[in-house]
LUMROVO-74627 format. One record per residue (C-alpha): residue in three letters; x, y, z. Coordinates in steps of 0.25 Angstrom, whole numbers, plus 2048, in hexadecimal, padded with zeros to 3 digits. Layout:
N
r/xx/yy/zz
ALA/X/Y/Z $
...
END
This chain:
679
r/xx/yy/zz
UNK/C9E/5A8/1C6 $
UNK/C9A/59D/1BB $
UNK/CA7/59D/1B4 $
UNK/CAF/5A0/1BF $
UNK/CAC/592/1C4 $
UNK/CAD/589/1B8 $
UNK/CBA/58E/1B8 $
UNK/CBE/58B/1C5 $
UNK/CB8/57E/1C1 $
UNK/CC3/57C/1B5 $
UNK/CCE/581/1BC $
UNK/CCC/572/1C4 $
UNK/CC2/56B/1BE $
UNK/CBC/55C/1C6 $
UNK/CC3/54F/1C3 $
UNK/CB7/54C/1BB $
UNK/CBD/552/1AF $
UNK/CC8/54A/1AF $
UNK/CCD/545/1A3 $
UNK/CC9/535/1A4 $
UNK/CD5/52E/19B $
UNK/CD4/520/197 $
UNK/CDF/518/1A0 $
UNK/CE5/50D/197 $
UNK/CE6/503/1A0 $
UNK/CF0/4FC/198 $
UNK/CFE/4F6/1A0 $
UNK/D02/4ED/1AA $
UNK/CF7/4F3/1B5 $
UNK/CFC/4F4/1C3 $
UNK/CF2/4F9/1CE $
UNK/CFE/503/1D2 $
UNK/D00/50A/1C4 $
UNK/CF2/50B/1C2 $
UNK/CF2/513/1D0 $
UNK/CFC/51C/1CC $
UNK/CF8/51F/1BC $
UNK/CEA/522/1C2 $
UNK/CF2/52B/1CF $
UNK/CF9/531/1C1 $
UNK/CED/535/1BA $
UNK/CE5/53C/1C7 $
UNK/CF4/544/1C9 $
UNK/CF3/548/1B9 $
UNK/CE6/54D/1BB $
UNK/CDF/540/1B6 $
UNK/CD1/53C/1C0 $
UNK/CCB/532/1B7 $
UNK/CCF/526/1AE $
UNK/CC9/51C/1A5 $
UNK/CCF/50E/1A8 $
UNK/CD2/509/19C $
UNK/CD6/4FB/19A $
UNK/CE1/4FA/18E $
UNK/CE9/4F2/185 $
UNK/CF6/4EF/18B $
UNK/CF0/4EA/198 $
UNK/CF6/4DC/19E $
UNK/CEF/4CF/199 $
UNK/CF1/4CC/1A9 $
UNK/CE6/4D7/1AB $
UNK/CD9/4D3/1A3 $
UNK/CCD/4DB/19E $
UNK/CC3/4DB/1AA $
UNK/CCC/4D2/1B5 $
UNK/CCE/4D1/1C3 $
UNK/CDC/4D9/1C0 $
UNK/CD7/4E2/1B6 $
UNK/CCC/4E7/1C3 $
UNK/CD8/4E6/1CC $
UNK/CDD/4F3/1C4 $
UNK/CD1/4FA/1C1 $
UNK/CCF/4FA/1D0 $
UNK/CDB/4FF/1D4 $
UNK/CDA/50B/1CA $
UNK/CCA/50D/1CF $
UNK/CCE/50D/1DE $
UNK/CDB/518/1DA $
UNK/CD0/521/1D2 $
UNK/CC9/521/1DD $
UNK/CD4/526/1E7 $
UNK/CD7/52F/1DC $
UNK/CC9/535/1DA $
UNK/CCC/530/1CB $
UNK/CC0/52D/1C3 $
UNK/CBE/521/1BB $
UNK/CBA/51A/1AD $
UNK/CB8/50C/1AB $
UNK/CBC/508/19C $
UNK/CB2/4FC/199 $
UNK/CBA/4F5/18F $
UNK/CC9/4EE/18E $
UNK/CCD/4F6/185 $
UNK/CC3/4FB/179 $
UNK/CB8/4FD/173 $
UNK/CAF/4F8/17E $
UNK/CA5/4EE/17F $
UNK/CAD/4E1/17F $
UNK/CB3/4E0/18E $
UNK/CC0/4DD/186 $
UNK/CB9/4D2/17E $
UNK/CB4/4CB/18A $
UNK/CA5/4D0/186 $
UNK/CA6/4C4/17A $
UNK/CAF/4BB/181 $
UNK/CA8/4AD/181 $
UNK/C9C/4B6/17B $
UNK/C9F/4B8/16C $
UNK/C91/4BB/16A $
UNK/C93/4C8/171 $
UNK/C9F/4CC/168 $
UNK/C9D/4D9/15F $
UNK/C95/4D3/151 $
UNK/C95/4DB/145 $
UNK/C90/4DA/137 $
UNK/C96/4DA/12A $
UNK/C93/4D7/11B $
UNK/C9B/4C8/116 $
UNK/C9C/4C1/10A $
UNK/C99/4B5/112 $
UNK/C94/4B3/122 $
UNK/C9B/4AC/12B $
UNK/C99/4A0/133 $
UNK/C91/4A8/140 $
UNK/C8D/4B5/137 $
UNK/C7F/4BA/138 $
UNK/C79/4BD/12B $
UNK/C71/4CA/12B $
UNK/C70/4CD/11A $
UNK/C77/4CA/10E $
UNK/C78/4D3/101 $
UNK/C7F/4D2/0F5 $
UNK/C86/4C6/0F9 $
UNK/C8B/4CD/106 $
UNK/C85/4C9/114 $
UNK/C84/4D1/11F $
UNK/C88/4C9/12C $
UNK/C89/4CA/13B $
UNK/C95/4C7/142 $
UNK/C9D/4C6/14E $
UNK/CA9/4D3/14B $
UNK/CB3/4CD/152 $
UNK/CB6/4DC/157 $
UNK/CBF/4DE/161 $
UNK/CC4/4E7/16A $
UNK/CD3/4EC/16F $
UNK/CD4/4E5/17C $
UNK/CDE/4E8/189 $
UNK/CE9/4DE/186 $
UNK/CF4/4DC/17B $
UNK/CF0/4D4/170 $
UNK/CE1/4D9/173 $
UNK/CE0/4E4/169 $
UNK/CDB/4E7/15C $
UNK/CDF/4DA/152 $
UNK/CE5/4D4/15C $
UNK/CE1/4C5/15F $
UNK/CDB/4C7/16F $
UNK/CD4/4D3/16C $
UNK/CC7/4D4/173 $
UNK/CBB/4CF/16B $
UNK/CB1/4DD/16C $
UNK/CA2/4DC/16F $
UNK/C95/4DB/169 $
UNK/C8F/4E9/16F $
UNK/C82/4E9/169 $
UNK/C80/4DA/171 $
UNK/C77/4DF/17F $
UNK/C80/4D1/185 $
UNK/C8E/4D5/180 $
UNK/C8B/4E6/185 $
UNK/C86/4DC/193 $
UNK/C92/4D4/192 $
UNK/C9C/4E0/193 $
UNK/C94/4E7/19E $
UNK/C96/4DB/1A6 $
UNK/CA4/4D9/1A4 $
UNK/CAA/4E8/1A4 $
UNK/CA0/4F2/1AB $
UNK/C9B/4E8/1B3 $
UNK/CA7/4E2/1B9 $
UNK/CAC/4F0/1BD $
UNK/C9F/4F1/1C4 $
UNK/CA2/4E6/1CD $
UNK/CB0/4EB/1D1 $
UNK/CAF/4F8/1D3 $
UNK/CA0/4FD/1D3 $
UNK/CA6/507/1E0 $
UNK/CAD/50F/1D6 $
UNK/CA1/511/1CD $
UNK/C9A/520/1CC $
UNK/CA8/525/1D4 $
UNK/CB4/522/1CF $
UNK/CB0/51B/1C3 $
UNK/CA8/523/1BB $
UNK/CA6/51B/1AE $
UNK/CA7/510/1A3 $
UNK/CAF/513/195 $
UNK/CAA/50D/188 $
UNK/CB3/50E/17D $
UNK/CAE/50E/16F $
UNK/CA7/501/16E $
UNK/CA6/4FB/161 $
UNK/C9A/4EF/15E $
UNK/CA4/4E9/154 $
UNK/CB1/4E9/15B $
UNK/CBD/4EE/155 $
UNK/CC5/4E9/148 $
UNK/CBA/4E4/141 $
UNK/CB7/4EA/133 $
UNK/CAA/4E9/12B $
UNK/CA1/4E6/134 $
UNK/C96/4EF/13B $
UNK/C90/4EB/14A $
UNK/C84/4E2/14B $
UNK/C81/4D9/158 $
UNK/C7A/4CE/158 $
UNK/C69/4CD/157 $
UNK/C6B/4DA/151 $
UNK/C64/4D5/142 $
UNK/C59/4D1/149 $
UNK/C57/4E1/150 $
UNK/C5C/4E6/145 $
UNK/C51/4E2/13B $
UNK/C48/4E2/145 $
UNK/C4B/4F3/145 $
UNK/C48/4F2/136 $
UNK/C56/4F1/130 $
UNK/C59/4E7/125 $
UNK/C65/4E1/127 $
UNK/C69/4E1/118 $
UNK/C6C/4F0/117 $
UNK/C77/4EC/120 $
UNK/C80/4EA/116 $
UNK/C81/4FA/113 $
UNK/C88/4FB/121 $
UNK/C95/4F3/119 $
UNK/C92/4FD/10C $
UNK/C92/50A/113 $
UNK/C85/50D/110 $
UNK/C7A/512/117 $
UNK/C6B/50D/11A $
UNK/C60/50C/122 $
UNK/C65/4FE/127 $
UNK/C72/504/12A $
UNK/C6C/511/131 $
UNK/C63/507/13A $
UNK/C6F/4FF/13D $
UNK/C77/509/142 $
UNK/C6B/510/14B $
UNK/C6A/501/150 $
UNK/C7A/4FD/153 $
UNK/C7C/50A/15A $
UNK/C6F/509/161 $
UNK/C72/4FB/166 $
UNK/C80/4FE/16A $
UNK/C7B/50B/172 $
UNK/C71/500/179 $
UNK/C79/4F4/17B $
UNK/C87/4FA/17D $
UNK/C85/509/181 $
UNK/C7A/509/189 $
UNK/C7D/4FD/190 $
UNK/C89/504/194 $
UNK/C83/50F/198 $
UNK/C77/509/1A0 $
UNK/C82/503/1A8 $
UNK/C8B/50E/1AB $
UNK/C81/516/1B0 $
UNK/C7B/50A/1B8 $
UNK/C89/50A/1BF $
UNK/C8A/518/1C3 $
UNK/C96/51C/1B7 $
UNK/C95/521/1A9 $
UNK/C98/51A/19C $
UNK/CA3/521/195 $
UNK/CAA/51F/188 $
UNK/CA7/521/17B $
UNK/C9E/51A/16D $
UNK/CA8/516/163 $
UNK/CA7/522/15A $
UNK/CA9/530/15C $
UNK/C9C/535/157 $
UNK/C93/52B/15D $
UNK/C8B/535/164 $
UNK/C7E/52C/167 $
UNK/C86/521/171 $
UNK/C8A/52E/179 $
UNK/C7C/52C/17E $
UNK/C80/51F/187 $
UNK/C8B/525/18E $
UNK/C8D/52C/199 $
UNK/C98/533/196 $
UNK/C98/535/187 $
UNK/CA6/533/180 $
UNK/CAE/534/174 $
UNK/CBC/530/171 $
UNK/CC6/539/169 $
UNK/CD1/52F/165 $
UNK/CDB/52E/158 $
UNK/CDC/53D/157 $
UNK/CCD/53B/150 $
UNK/CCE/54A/152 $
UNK/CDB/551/153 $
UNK/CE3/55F/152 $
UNK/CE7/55C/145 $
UNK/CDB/559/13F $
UNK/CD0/561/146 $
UNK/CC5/55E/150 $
UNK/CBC/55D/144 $
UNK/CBD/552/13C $
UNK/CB5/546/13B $
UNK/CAD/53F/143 $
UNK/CB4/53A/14E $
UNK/CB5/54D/14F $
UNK/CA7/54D/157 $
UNK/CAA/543/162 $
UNK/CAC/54F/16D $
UNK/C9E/554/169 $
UNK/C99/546/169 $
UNK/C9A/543/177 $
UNK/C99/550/17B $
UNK/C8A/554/175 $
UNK/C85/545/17A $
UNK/C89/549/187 $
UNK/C83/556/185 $
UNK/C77/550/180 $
UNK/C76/544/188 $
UNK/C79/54C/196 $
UNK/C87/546/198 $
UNK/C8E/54F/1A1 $
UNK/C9C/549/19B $
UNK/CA0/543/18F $
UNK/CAF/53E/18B $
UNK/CB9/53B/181 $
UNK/CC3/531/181 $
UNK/CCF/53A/17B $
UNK/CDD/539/177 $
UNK/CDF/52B/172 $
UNK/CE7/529/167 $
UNK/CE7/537/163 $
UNK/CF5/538/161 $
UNK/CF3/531/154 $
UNK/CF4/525/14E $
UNK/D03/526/149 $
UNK/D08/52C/156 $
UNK/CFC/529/15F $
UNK/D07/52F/16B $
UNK/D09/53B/165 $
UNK/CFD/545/16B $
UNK/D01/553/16F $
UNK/CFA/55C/17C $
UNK/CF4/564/170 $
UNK/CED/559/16B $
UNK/CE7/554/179 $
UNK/CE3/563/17A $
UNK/CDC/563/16D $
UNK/CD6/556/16F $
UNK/CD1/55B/17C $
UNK/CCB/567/178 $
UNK/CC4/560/16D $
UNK/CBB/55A/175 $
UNK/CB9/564/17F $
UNK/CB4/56F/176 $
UNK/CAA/564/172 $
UNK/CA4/561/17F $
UNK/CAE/553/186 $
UNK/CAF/554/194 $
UNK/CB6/548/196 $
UNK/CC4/544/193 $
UNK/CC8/536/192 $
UNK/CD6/535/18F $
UNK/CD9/529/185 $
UNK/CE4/527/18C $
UNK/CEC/524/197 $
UNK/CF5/518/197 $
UNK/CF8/50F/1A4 $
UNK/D04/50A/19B $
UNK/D0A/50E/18E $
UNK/D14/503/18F $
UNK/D16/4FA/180 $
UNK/D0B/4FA/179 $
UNK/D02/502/181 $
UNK/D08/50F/17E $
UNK/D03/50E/16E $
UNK/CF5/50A/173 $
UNK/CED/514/16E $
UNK/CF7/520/175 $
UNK/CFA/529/178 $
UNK/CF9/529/187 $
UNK/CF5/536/18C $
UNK/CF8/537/19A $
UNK/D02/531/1A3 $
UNK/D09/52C/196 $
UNK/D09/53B/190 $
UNK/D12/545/18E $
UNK/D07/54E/196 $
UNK/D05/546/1A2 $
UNK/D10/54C/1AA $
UNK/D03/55A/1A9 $
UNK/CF8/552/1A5 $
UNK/CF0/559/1B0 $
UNK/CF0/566/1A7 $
UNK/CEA/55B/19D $
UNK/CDF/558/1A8 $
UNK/CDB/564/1AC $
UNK/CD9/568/19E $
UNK/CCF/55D/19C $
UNK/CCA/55F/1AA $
UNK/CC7/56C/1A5 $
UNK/CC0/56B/198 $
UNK/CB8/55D/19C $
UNK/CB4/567/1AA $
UNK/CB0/573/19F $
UNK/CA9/56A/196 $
UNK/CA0/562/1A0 $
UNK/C91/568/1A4 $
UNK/C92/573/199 $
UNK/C83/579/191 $
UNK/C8A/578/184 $
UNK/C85/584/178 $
UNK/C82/57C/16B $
UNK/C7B/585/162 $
UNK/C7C/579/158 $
UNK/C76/56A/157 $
UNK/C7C/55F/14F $
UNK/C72/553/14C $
UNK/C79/547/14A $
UNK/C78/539/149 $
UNK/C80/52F/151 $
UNK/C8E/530/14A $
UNK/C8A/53A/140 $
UNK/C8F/547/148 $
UNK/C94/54E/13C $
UNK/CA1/553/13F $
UNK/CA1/559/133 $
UNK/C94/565/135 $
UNK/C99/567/144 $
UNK/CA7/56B/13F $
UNK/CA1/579/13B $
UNK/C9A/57A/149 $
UNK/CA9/578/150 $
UNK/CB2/582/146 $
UNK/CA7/58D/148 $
UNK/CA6/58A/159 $
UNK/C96/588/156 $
UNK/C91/580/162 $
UNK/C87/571/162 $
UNK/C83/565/165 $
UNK/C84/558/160 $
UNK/C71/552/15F $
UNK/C74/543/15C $
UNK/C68/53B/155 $
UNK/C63/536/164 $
UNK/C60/544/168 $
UNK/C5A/54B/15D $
UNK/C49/547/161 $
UNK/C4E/54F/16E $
UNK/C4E/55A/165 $
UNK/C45/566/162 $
UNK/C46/572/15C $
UNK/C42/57F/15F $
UNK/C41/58E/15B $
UNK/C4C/586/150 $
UNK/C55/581/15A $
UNK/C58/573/15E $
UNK/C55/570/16B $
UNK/C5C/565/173 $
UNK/C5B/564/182 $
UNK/C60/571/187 $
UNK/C66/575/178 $
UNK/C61/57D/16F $
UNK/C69/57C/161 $
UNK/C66/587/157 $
UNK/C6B/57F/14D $
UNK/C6F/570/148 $
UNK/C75/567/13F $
UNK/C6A/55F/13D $
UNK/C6E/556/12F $
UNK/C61/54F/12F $
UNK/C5A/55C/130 $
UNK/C52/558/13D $
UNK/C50/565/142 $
UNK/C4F/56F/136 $
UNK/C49/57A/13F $
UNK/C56/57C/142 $
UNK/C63/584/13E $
UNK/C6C/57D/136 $
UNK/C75/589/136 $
UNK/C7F/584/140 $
UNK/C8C/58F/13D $
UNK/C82/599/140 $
UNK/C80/596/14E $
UNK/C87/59C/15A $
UNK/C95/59A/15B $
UNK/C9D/594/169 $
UNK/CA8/59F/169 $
UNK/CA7/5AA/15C $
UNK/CB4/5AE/154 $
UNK/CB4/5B9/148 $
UNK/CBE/5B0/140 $
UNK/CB9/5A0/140 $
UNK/CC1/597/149 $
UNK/CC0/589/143 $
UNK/CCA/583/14D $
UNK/CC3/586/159 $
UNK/CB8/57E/162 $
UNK/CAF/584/169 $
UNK/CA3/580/174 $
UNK/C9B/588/17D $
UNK/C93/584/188 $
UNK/C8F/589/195 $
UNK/C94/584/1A3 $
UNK/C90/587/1B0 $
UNK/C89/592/1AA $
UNK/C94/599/1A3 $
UNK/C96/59B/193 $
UNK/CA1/594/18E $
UNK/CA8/590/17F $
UNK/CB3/586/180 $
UNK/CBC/587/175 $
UNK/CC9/580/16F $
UNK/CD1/580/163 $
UNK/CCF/574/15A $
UNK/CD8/57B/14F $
UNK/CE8/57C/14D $
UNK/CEA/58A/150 $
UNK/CE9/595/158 $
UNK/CDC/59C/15B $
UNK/CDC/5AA/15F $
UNK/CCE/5B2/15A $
UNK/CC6/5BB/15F $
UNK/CB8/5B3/166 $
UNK/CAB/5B7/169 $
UNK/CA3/5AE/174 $
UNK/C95/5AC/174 $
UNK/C93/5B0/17F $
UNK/C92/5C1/186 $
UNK/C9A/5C5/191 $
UNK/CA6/5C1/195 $
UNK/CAF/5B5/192 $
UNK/CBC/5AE/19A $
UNK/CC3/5A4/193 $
UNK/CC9/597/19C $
UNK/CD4/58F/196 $
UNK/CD3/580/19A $
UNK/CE2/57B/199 $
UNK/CE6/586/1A0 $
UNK/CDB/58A/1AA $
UNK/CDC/59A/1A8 $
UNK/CD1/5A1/1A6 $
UNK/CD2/5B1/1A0 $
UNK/CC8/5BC/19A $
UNK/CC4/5B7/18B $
UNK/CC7/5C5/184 $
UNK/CC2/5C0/177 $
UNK/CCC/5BB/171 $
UNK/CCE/5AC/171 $
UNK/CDC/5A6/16F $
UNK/CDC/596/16E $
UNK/CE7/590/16A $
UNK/CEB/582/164 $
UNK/CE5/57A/16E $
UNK/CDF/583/176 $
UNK/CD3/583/17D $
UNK/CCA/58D/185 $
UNK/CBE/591/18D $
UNK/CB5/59D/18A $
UNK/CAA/5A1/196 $
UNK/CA0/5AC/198 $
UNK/CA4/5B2/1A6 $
UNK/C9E/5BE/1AD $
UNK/CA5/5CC/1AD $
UNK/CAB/5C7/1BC $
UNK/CB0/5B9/1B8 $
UNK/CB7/5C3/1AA $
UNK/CBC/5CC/1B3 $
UNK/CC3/5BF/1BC $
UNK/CC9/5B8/1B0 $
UNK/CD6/5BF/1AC $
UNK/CDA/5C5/1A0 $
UNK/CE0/5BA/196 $
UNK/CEE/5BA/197 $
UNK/CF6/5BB/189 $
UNK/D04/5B8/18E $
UNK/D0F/5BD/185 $
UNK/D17/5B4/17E $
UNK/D26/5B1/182 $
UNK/D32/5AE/178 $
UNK/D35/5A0/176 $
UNK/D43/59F/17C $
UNK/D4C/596/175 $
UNK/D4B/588/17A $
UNK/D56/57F/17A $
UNK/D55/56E/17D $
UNK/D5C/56A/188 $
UNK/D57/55C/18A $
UNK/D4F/550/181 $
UNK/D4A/544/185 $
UNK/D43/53C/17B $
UNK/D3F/531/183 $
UNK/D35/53A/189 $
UNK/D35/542/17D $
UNK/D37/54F/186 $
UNK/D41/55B/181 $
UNK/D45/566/18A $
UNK/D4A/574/187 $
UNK/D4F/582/18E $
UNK/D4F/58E/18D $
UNK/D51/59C/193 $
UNK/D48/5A8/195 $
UNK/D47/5B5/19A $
UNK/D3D/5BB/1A1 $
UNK/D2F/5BC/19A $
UNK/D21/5B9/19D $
UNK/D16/5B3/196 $
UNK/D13/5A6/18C $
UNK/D21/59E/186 $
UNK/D1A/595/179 $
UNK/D23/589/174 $
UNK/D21/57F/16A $
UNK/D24/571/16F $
UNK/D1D/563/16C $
UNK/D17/55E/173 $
UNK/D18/561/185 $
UNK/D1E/56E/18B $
UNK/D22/56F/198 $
UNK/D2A/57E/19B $
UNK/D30/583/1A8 $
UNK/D36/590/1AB $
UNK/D41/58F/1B5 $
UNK/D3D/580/1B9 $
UNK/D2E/586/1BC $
UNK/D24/580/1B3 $
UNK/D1C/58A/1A9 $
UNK/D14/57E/1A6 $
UNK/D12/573/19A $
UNK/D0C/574/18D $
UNK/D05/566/186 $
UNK/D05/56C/178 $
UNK/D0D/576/16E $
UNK/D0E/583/16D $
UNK/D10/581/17D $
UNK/D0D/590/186 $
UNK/D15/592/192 $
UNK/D11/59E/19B $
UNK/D1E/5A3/1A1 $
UNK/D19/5AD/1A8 $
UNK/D1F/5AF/1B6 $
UNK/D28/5A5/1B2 $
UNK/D34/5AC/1AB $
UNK/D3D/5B3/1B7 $
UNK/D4A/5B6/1B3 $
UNK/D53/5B9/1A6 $
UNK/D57/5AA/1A5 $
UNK/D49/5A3/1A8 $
UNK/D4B/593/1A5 $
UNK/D43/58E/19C $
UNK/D41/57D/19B $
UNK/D37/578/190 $
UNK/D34/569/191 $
UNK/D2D/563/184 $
UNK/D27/553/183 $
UNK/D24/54D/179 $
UNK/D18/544/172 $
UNK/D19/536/179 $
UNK/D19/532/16A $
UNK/D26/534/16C $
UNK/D29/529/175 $
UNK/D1F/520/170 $
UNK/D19/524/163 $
UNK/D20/52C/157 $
UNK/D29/536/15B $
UNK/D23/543/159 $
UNK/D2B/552/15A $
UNK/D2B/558/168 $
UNK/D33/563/16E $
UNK/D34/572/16A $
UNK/D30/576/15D $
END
């Protein structure tokens, strides 16, 4: 039976679909806490990790030594005893390219070079046009990026000079000195327990540099040799537009994919892993292309509960690595999540519901890998206000994170080797995916697919669809009117899941796995959704619910609450009649809880209470964790508020004991305190 199976598959899905998190790397390292944090992590759940060199490591270990090996041995050998999967990180610490400024060590020729409009050159400044007593210039940045020791970050006087990563000898350099030199150490565990390399965000000019675009050297010469004059230059400084500055930024993006990207790639592949990571910007669709595993990275709350999943442009990063990865045959694609999305005035201050949100944003898009930004070796001193929060072993979760595990295992498992339904194609250029016209498609559960420039003379059309591959699009958002043959009337195309009343808040995607029709949906919005739904497809239906791993008869009716998420499936009138009817327990009185204990150095706040003999769902307000047992038996924990506790079975005399635990946000220990308790 089709579906009988995949569920049997997402009850336990493979270690595969782990969540990956970045391991800040970032203390004192001893080969025998590095044994037990990654002992920890396989115990919570946890099968893969990203070693992540970090600020806050010794000076007495440097970047690429003998001693910094010694370590990344010792957790290579235990992830392999462990069956733990593993990610090389390729830079100390980011963006990468610069081998932690060792690339232009003794080699300022190879540093990142940029150019910029003066009054006046400087002494070693290239001149490329002058206008209106302004010169355009070429120059060394003096970029830099945050490197692994105090006194290495942004500003600070050792940070590490970043690299110029449109030169072929600087890209050549950093191969050597980073992928290279892992090779020669540990080329046994590549293809098997090392499954990749991560590049993070490189940036051609470095970071804190201001007014200046990227450039490399030699690049006047190519660049007028492509027809480009190097006087309408200067509009890139006046925010204007031209041909010059279109044929620039085809040509900078096309080096980097060629110099940097590619290289990458050509050498990942060559070596049995994948390149990883992500381009530095949300909706650079057209670097997806060089990677592997195509990525994205969701980080200061860029979307968020409060605001929606809607807004801007850094809204269509799921999509974007998503559809490349679709289009590009990628069986995976990943996000790095979570970092610092607790907010910049309070980064420790990020609730259960917030991870659930977060997480559910990117599965209804399409991610099927989760890379955790992050878990921390040490958050002693400085490192705790690192770019927190930690969010595993340092969180107020970890003591269950493996329900946090098997959800993600669940969705990236779901999500993985699907045939999605996209009735709709959206023809964009490389970061011009137009959140803003996709928005409708979102709010009204409409289906498509993300056409960037380098796939549109793949297209055809025919009998007025858009043909792709093995899609066939009935109509497009098409805004330089490429394929007129073809609808524009995108609301009118079939809808994912149907509703009498519209339902703004939810996401929906529909897809077909292992032969079985199937609509993912979540709730984006900030209340409750309870309507009546129609499915797109006859027959039958059964609903799954991941966190939980029930499954039921879907009776039409769909009832997702705040945070909530579920699976809809065609079954056969056999699998209907196997799944039982969904449960509507009854709801029982909250009894009056009193506070029997506070800590506030854990921030955890206990109260009791009595109860008689009752069966169905207790609901409490508390911020943030819940943890309730009934006559010292455990009736589970809750991440986020309203918290549901079943008492079913639980309940067994008239004077039933009941002890409520609630912890609160971290931020409380090390950020701004923040209310926690019953409400």
């Amino acid at each position: 039976m089709i579906f009988t199976e995949l569920l049997e598959t997402l009850k336990d899905p493979a270690s595969e679909f782990t969540p990956i998190p970045f391991w800040f790397l970032n203390g004192d390292l001893t080969h025998k806490e590095i044994r037990r944090q990654l002992r920890d992590f396989h115990a919570h759940g946890v099968d893969g990790v990203v070693l992540h060199p970090r600020m806050g490591l010794p000076k007495r270990i440097g970047y690429l030594s003998e001693d910094f090996f010694s370590y990344i041995r010792t957790a290579l050998e235990t992830c392999r005893e462990l069956d733990m999967k593993v990610v090389f990180y390729d830079e100390g610490m980011y963006p990468s390219g610069s081998a932690c400024g060792q690339v232009a060590a003794g080699h300022p020729e190879l540093a990142s070079q940029g150019i910029t409009v003066t009054d006046k050159p400087a002494p070693g400044d290239e001149v490329l046009a002058e206008k209106n007593g302004g010169v355009l210039v070429a120059r060394r940045t003096h970029g830099t990026i945050r490197g692994i020791h105090y006194g290495e970050d942004d500003f600070e006087p050792d940070a590490p000079a970043s690299a110029d990563l449109l030169n072929p000898d600087a890209v050549k350099r950093f191969i050597e000195l980073t992928h290279e030199a892992y090779w020669r150490r540990f080329r046994e565990y590549f293809g098997t327990t090392v499954i990749g390399f991560f590049t993070d965000e490189p940036s051609i000019i470095g970071r804190c540099v201001t007014g200046m675009k990227p450039w490399t050297r030699g690049f006047a010469d190519i660049f007028r040799s492509a027809g480009g004059d190097l006087g309408g230059l200067f509009a890139l400084f006046e925010g204007e537009e031209n041909d010059d500055t279109r044929l620039y930024n085809r040509m900078i993006m096309e080096r980097e994919n060629e110099v940097y990207y590619s290289a990458l790639s050509r050498w990942c592949a060559g070596h049995g892993i994948s390149l990883m990571g992500h381009p530095d910007s949300s909706d650079d669709i057209e670097r997806e292309r060089h990677f592997h595993i195509p990525g994205q990275d969701l980080v200061y709350r860029q979307v968020s509960p409060e605001m929606g999943d809607l807004v801007g442009r850094d809204s269509v990063q799921g999509k974007c690595s998503a559809d490349a990865a679709r289009l590009l045959g990628r069986r995976r694609n990943s996000n790095e999540c979570l970092g610092v999305c607790g907010g910049e005035e309070n980064p420790w201050s990020m609730t259960g519901g917030d991870i659930k949100w977060f997480i559910d944003y990117l599965a209804v898009r399409g991610v099927n890998m989760y890379i955790l930004h992050a878990f921390y070796y040490s958050i002693v001193g400085a490192r705790k206000d690192e770019r927190p929060p930690d969010v595993g072993p340092n969180s107020i979760w970890w003591p269950h994170f493996d329900k946090w595990a098997a959800y993600i295992r669940r969705v990236s498992c779901l999500m993985t080797d699907t045939v999605l339904h996209a009735p709709v194609a959206v023809l964009c250029r490389n970061r011009e995916l137009m959140p803003e016209r996709v928005a409708a498609l979102f709010e009204n559960q409409i289906g498509f697919m993300y056409l960037p420039q380098s796939f549109w003379d793949e297209c055809r059309v025919e009998n007025g669809r858009l043909v792709h591959g093995d899609m066939r699009f009935s109509a497009v958002i098409d805004p330089e009117d490429r394929f007129p043959a073809v609808s524009r009337d995108i609301l009118a195309q079939e809808r994912d899941i149907g509703f009498a009343e519209p339902q703004p808040g939810l996401r929906a995607v529909r897809f077909e796995k292992r032969g079985a029709d199937c609509v993912f949906v979540t709730n984006a919005g900030k209340e409750n959704i309870v309507a009546s739904a129609v499915l797109p497809f006859a027959g039958k239906a059964g609903q799954y619910d991941l966190w939980t791993g029930e499954a039921a008869r879907f009776d039409g009716r769909l009832t997702l609450p705040r945070f909530g998420s579920l699976l809809l499936f065609s079954c056969s009138e056999e699998e209907y009649a196997a799944l039982p009817v969904k449960n509507v327990p009854a709801s029982v009185a909250v009894p009056e809880f009193v506070l029997v204990s506070h800590d506030p150095t854990r921030a955890v706040k206990v109260y009791e209470a009595e109860l008689g003999p009752a069966d169905g769902v207790l609901t409490v307000e508390a911020d943030e964790t819940a943890e309730l047992t009934v006559n010292g038996v455990s009736a589970g924990v809750s991440f986020w508020s309203p918290h549901h506790f079943d008492l079913t079975g639980l309940l067994t005399d008239e004077h039933n004991k009941l002890r409520l635990t609630v912890t609160g946000s971290r931020a409380n220990l090390y950020g701004k305190p923040v209310p926690y308790g019953l409400k």
